[in-house]
N, C-alpha and C positions, 0 to 999 in steps of 0.2 A: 686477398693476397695469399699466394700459398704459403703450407712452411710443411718440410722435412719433422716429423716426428719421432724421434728413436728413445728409448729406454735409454736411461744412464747406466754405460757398462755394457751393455749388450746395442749397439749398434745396426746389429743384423735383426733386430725386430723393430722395424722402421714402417710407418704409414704418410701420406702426403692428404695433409688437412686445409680449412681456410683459415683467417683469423674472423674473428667472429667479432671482436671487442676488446678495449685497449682502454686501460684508466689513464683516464685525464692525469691523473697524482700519481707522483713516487712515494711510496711507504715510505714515514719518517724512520723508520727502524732501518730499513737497508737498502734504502734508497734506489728499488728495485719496483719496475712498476708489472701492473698484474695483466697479463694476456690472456684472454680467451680463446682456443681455438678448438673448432670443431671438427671432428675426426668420423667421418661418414662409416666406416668399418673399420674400428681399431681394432687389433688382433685380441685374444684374451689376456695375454701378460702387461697387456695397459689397462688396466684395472684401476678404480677407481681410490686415487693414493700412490697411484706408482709415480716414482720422480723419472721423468722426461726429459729430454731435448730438442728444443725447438731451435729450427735455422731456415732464414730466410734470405733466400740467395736473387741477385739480381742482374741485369744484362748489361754490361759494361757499358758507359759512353750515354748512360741518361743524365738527364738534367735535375737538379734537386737541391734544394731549396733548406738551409738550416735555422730552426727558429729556437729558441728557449723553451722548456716545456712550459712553461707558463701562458704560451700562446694559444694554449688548447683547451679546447671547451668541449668536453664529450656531450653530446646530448642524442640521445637513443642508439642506436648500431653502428652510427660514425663518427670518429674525431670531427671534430669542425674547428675552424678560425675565424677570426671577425676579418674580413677583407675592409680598408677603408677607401672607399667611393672618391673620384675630380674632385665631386660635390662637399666631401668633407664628411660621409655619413656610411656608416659600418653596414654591412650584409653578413650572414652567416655563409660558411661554402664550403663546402664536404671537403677532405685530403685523404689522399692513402698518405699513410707512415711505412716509410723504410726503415726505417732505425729510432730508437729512442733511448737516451739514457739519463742520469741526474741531471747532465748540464747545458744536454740539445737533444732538440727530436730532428730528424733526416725528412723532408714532406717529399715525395715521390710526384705526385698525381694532383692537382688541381689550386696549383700558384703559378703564377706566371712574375719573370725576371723584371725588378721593379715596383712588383704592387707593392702597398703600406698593408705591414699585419700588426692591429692589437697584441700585445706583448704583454701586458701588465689591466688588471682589473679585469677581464674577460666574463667575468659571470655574472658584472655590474650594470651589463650592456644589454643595449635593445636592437631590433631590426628598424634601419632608418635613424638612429640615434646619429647625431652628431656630436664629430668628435674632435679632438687639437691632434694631427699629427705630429711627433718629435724628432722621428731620424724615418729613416728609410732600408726596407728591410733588401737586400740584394741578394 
């Protein structure tokens, strides 16, 4: 996903990066979670330390999906969620993130209207594991 890069303060020194990585977890401290983004050629006054501005803008009129951050399981370069199966049995399945903050993450890209998502215990779980559904994610 892209994002807008700019210096704090200075807005005119702006570069357009990907997101590279997204912690599973909000810092207990400020309840602010940590993004990685990669900047192919950032100018020199993005130096390593400088405070930035990331923004990530989207095309109006998509479809997307709000879960609790607790539904996230990062495991290597992509967020992931436990999809759970007819059969009653969790799958892992990559998501883009649109948004994320303390008390919801925005999933963009790879739920569909309907599925059951793991909400709670996510790092307890296995591929194939069976599970009790509780409510239904929409």
């Amino acid at each position: 996903m892209a994002v807008n890069v700019s210096i704090q303060g200075r807005p005119d020194v702006a570069v357009t990066g990907n997101i590279r990585e997204i912690s599973p977890e909000a810092d207990s401290t400020t309840g602010t979670y940590q993004v990685k983004v990669a900047l192919a050629s950032p100018p020199p006054e993005m130096r390593l330390g400088a405070v930035v501005v990331g923004r990530v803008e989207s095309k109006g009129g998509q479809e997307v999906t709000t879960l609790p951050p607790t539904a996230l399981l990062q495991s290597g370069d992509e967020p992931q969620v436990w999809v759970i199966g007819g059969d009653g049995k969790v799958q892992r399945r990559n998501v883009q993130l649109l948004q994320f903050d303390t008390d919801s993450v925005v999933v963009s890209h790879g739920l569909s209207a309907g599925e059951k998502v793991v909400t709670a215990g996510v790092n307890s779980l296995a591929d194939g594991e069976l599970v009790n559904a509780e409510t239904e994610v929409e």
